[in-house]
N, C-alpha and C positions, 0 to 999 in steps of 0.2 A: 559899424556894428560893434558895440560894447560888452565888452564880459563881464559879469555880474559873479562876485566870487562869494560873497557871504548871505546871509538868509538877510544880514542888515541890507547888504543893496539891492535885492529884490524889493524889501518892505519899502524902500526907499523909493523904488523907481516905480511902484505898482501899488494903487489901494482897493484892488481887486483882491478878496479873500479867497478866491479860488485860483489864484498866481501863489498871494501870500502863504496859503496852504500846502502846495506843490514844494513852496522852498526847502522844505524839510531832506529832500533829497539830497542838499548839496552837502549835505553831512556823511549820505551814503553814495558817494559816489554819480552823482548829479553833477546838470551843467547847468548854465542861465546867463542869459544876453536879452539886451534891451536896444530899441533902433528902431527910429522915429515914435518917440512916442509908446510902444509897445513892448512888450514883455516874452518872453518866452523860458521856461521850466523843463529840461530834461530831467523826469524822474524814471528812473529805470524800473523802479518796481511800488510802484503805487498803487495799494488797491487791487492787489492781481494785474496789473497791466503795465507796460512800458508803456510814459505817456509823455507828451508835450505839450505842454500849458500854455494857451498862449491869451493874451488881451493885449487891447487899444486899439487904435486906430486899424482900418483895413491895411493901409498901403504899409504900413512897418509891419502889422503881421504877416501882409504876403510874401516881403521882405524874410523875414524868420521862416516861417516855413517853406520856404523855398532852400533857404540856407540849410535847414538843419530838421527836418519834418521828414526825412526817408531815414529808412531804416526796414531791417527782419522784425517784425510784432509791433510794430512803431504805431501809436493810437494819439494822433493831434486832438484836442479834449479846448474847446472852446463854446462860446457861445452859440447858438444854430442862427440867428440874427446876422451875427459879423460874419461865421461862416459863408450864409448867401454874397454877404458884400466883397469878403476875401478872394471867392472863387471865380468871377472874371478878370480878376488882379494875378491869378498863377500864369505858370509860362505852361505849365502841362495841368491838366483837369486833374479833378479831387473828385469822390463819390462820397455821401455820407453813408457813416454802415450804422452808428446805431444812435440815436436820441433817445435822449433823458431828461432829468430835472437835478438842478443843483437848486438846494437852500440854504437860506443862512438869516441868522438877525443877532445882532449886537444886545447892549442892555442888561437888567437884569431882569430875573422869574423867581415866583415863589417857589417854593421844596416843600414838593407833598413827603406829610407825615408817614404812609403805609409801603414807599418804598425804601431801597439800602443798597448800599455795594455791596454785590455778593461776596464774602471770604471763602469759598470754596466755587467751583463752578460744575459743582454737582447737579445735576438737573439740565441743566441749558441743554446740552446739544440733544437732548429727547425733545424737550420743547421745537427747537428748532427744526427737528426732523419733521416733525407733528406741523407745525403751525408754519415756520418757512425753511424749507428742503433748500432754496435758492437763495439762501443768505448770501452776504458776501463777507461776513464776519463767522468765526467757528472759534470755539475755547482752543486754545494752543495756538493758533496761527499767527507768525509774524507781523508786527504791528498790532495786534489785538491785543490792548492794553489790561480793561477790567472791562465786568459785567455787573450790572445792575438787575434787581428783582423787586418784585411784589410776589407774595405768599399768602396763600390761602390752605388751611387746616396743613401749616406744616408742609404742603404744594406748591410750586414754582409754576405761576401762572401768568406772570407776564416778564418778560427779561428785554434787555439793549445794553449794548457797549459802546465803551469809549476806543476810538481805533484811527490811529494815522491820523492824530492831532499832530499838529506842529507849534511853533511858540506861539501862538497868536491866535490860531483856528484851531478851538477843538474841534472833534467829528464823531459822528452818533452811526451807528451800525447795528445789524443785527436786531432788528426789532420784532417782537411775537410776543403773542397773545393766545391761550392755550384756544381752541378750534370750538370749544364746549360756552366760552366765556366772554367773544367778543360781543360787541353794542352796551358794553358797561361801565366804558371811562376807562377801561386797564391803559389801554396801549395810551391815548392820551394822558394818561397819571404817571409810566415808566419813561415817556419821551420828556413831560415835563421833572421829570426829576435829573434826567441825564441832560437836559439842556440847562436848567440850571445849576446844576455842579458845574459845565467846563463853562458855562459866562463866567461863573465866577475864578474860574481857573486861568482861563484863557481872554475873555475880550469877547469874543466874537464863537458861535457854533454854527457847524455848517450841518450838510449832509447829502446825501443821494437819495433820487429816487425815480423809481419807474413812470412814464410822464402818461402813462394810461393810466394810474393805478388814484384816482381821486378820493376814494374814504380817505388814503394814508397824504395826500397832500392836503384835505378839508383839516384832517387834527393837528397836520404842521403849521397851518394857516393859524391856526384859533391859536396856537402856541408864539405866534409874532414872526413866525419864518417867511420870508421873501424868497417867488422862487423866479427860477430862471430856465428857460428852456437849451440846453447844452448838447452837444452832438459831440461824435467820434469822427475822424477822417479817414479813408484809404485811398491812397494812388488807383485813379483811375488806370483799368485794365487797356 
């Protein structure tokens, strides 16, 4: 098993954007080792979550997470695919606790005209309250980089932020669209505006998302985003 000490030997050893993304921690106090094949990303606080990142092959990940997958709030953040193949490869069982959707696409997009970075982030967290109470981005919070708007009469009707990008992956959070206004292009016009700022920043944009929630994956689709079905682990009981 190999330690991996720079974000360079991650990118090195892993062309998974959601490894590549993860590497950002090793700047705050992260770890990362690679073994058979596979990767693995101790980020202590990503996202709200202590997480372990892991891709490749089953047997190097069962490998990794067998090594270094326990822990208090400890959240292994993989594929739900390899999940199924990793987990008769453990010496003790794993339960899934929660599935989602990881996206991403490379490339670039066009920059709609009627959106901006917001220079103040007045407005938003109304919006958000309004429109998503269960964000997992908020104005002030750690890693939340900027926000993005469209405005109508002087009104803050659609917003998204750039949050816990790393060099390589930006990432899109915080997306709403005021409750009065949606089926009119907003939220597709503020996603494509914040996905083409970090292609062009970054390479590559990712992002989260709920894996019931299909209007918000149909706009990330038309937008060129590939998704992926992604799960959480916990030590079975």
């Amino acid at each position: 098993m190999r330690r991996l000490r720079t974000t360079a030997d991650v990118q090195d050893a892993s062309d998974d954007p959601m490894v590549r993304w993860a590497a950002q921690a090793l700047s705050c106090g992260g770890a990362a080792w690679a073994h058979g094949g596979a990767v693995a990303v101790h980020a202590p606080s990503l996202t709200r979550r202590r997480r372990l990142v892991l891709s490749g092959p089953a047997e190097g990940v069962a490998s990794l997470l067998a090594a270094h997958g326990r822990g208090v709030d400890l959240r292994p953040l993989l594929e739900r695919k390899l999940a199924d193949e990793v987990e008769p490869l453990m010496p003790t069982p794993w339960v899934e606790d929660k599935p989602f959707g990881w996206m991403d696409r490379t490339g670039d997009l066009d920059l709609p005209t009627d959106a901006d970075w917001l220079e103040t982030t007045t407005g938003v967290e109304p919006l958000l309250r309004e429109a998503n109470p269960h964000s997992w981005a908020w104005p002030g919070e750690a890693g939340v980089r900027r926000w993005a708007g469209i405005h109508q009469d002087d009104t803050l009707v659609a917003t998204a932020a750039e949050a816990w990008s790393s060099t390589d992956v930006g990432f899109m959070m915080g997306v709403a669209v005021h409750p009065s206004l949606t089926g009119r292009g907003l939220g597709q016009r503020i996603c494509q505006f914040v996905t083409s700022s970090l292609l062009t920043l970054y390479g590559t944009c990712a992002l989260f998302v709920e894996n019931y929630n299909a209007p918000a994956i149909a706009v990330y689709r038309k937008l060129g985003f590939a998704y992926r079905d992604v799960t959480t682990l916990l030590p079975a009981a």
